[in-house]
N, C-alpha and C positions, 0 to 999 in steps of 0.2 A: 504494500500500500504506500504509496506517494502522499506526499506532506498534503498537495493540496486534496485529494481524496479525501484524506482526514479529516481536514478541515470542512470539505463540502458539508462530511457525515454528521460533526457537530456541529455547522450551522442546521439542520436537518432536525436536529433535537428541537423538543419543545415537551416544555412542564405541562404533566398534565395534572397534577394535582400537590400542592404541599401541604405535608404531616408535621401532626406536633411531636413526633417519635419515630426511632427507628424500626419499630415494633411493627406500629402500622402502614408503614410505607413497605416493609419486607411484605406483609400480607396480601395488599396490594399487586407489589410485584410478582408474587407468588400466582395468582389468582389469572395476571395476565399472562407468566409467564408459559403457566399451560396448556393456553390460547393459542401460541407462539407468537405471541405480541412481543418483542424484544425491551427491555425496560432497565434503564439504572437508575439507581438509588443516589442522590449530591447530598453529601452533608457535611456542617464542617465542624467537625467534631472531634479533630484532630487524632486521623485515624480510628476512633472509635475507643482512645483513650481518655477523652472526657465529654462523653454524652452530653454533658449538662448545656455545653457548645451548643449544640442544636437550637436549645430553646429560643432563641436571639432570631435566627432566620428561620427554622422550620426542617423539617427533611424535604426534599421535593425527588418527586420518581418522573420521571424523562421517559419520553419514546419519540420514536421516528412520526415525521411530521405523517406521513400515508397510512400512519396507524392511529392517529390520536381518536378520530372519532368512533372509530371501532374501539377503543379503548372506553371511553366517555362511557358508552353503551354497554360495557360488560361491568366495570364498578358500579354504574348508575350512582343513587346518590348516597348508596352506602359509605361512602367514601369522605362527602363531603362536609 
């Protein structure tokens, strides 16, 4: 993969939803990844050695922009 590919792929991302935990944003992810909706979890949380990081901005779970409303439709608004 070439730099700019890379780049395309993360312009390409877009938040479909931010958590106030890692907890529920992995459930999330879980629920789409089954789907095979592709999904990452952004948090800054410093590596996942201080949680408590998150609270300040949120967790947010990411997918590919051709997936998001397919996405939307399978969390519905349990999520929200």
């Amino acid at each position: 993969m070439t730099f700019g590919t890379a780049k395309r792929m993360t312009n390409d991302l877009v938040t479909l939803r931010t958590f106030r935990n890692r907890a529920e944003a992995d459930t999330a992810k879980s629920l789409l990844d089954s789907q095979n909706i592709e999904t990452f979890v952004i948090s800054d949380d410093a590596g996942g050695m201080d949680p408590a990081l998150a609270f300040a901005n949120g967790v947010q779970l990411k997918v590919y922009r051709k997936d998001l409303e397919r996405a939307k439709k399978l969390l519905g608004s349990e999520y929200s």
